[in-house]
N, C-alpha and C positions, 0 to 999 in steps of 0.2 A: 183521826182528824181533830186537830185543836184549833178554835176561831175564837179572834174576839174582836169584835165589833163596839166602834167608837166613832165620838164625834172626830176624833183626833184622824182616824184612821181603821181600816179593819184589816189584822194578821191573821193570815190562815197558813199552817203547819200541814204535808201530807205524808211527812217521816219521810220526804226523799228533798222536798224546795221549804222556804218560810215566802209566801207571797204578803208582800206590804203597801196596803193600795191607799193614798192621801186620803184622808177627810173631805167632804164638801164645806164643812163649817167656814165662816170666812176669817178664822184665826188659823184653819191651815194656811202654812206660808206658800209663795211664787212659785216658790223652788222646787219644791213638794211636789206642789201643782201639774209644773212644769215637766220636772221629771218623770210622772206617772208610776203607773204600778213598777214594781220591781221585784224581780224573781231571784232569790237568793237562794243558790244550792246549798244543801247538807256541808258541804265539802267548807264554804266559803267561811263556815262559821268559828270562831274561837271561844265565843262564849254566849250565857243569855242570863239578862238577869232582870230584876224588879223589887221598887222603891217603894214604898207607903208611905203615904202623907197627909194631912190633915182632911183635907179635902178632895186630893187627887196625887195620882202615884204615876212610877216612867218605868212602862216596860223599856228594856233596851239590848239592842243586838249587837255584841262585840264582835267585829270583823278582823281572820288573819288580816298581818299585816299584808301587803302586796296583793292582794286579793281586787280590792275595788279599785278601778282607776280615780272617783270623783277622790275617796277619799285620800290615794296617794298625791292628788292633782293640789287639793285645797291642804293640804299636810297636818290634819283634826282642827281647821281653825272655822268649821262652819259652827255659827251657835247652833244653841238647842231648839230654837223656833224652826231650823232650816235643813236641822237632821233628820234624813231618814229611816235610821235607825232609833229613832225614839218613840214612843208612842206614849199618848196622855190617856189616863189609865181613872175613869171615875171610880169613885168610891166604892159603890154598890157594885162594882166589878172584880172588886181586888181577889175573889177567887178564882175569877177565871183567870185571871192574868197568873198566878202561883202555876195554875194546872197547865197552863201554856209554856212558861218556864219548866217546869216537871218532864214534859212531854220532849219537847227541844233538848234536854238535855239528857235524860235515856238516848234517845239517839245519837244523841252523838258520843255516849257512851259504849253502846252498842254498835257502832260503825268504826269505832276506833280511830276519829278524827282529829288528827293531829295540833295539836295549836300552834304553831309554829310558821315566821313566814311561808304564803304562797312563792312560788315561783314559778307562776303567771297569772294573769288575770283572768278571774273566776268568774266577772260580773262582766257584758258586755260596754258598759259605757251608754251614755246617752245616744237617741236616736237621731242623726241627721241627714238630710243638713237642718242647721241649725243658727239662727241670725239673732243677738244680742244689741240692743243700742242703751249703755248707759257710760255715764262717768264723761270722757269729752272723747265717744268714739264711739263707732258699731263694728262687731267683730261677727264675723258668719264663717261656717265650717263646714264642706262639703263631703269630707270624709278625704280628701287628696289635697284642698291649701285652704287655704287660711287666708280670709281678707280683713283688713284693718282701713275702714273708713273713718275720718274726722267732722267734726262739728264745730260750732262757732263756736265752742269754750276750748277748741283745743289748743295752747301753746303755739305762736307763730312759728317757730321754731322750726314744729316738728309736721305740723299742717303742711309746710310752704314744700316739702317731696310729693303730695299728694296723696292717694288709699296704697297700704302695701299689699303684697300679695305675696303669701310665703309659704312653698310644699309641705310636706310631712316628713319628706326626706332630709330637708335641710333643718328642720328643725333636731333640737337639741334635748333641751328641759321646756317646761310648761310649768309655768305656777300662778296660781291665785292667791291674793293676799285680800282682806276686806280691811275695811278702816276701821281706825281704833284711835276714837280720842281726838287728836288732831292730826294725827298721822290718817295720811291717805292710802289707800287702796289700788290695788291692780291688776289685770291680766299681765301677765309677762310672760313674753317666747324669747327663750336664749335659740337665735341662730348660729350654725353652723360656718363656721369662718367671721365670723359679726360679732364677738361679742364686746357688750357694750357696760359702763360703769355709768352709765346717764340714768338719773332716775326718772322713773316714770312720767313725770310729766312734759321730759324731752327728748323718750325713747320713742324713737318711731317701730321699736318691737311691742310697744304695751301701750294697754289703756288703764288712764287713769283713775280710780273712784275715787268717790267723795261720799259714799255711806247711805247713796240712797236706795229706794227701795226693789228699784231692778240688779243694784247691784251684785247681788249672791249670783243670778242666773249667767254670770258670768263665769261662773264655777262649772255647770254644765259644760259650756266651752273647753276650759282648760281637761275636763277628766274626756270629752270626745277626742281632744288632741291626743292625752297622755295615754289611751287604750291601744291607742297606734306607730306607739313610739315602742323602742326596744323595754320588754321588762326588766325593773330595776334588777333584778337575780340573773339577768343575762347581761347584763352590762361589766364588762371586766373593769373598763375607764372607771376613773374616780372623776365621774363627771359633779362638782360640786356649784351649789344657786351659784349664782355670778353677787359677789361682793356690792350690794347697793350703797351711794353715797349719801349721807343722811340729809334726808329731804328737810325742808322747812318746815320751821312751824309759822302758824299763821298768825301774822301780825296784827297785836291786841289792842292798839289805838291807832288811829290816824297820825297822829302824832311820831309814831315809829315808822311811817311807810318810807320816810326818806331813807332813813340805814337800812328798811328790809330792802329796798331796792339797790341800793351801794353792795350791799352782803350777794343779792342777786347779780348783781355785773362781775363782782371779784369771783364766785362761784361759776360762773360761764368763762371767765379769762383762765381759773384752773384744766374746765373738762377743756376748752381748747388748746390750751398749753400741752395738755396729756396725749390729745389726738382721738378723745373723747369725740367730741365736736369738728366738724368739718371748717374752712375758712365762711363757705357760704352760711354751715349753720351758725355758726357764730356769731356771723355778720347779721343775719334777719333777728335772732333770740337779741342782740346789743341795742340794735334799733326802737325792739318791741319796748325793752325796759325801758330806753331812754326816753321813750315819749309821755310814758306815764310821772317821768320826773317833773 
């Protein structure tokens, strides 16, 4: 048995799981939180390693690929405050953490664990149901659909159909993107016969983020969906993201609102033109800009 306990977190090894249960400290992140303990079999693993650092060091657990649904869901782009697979590692501990490493890796020596994709998921996925509200929407997941409710930031556009409601069966792909910078963030579900080149902030299959702090637990969401979808290794289709159209960025003075909105009208006459857009949708999304002119 190998443990090592931290504010960060406590890993415990029993040569057959690695159990990794969050921190209380209130620098554990939401997500962490959120997610709760998580039982990683032997099998799941590709690697185990640890950092040294001045002050503090990162145990960290490399997963085959195809193994975890969050992280097939979120595709490596959670940071490191919101990985579960990290642990912050004090000083005065950096042995145990080596002997923790030393330990995980005999075994998987000895077990003859391949590294190599899974082909299928080793991790169960979060538990639900499960209800998210950030970005201009709440998404909730019962384990059989998916409902997509709006809020008063959300796009008239895409508000004006009302909450969606969409199986597991008709679902496609599932992906989470977080924000970066000035690009915004999303849950995104490709439907089944639906799909769409609108971006997220006038897909009525996504929500949108804007980088705050409930945002990650949106990630939860997308890996409960993806655990229940065909495994990537069983999928013969060359099912690929749906091509996004490049969203805006956000305009830097007052001064420029009149072409970001001109930019914004020719941008909605293209996805209508395409069949992107509906006659109605286009007609409410036309409206909305126009009044702000």
């Amino acid at each position: 048995m190998a443990e090592i306990i931290q504010r960060d977190g406590t890993w415990a090894f029993d040569g057959d799981v690695v159990r990794l249960t969050p921190g209380r400290d209130r620098n554990v992140s939401l997500l962490r939180r959120s997610l709760g303990e998580l039982v990683v079999p032997l099998g799941a693993l590709a690697g185990v390693s640890f950092e040294q650092g001045r002050k503090s060091g990162r145990l960290r657990l490399r997963l085959r690929d195809g193994a975890d649904p969050l992280l097939h869901a979120t595709g490596g782009r959670l940071a490191e405050p919101h990985d579960p697979y990290r642990l912050t590692v004090e000083s005065d501990r950096y042995g145990v953490a080596e002997y923790f490493v030393d330990e995980v890796r005999t075994a998987l020596l000895l077990d003859e664990v391949p590294s190599g994709p899974a082909t299928e998921y080793l991790l169960p996925g979060p538990a639900v149901p499960l209800s998210v509200s950030a970005g201009d929407g709440t998404a909730s997941f019962d384990g059989e659909q998916l409902q997509l409710e709006w809020n008063w930031k959300t796009e008239e556009a895409k508000s004006a159909a009302g909450p969606r409601t969409i199986a597991v069966a008709d679902v496609v792909a599932v992906e989470w993107q977080p924000a970066a910078g000035l690009e915004n963030g999303h849950l995104r579900v490709t439907v089944r016969g639906a799909p769409t080149k609108a971006p997220p902030k006038y897909d009525p299959n996504s929500v949108e983020l804007w980088g705050f702090k409930k945002d990650p637990l949106m990630a939860l969401v997308a890996a409960a969906v993806q655990v229940r979808l065909p495994h990537p290794a069983a999928v013969t289709a060359d099912v690929r993201p749906i091509a996004e159209v490049p969203r805006q960025r956000a305009e830097p003075s007052a001064e420029d609102d009149h072409d970001a909105l001109l930019r914004r009208l020719r941008e909605l006459g293209e996805l209508h033109r395409t069949g992107v857009l509906t006659d109605d949708e286009f007609s409410l999304a036309k409206q909305a800009v126009l009044k702000r002119m």
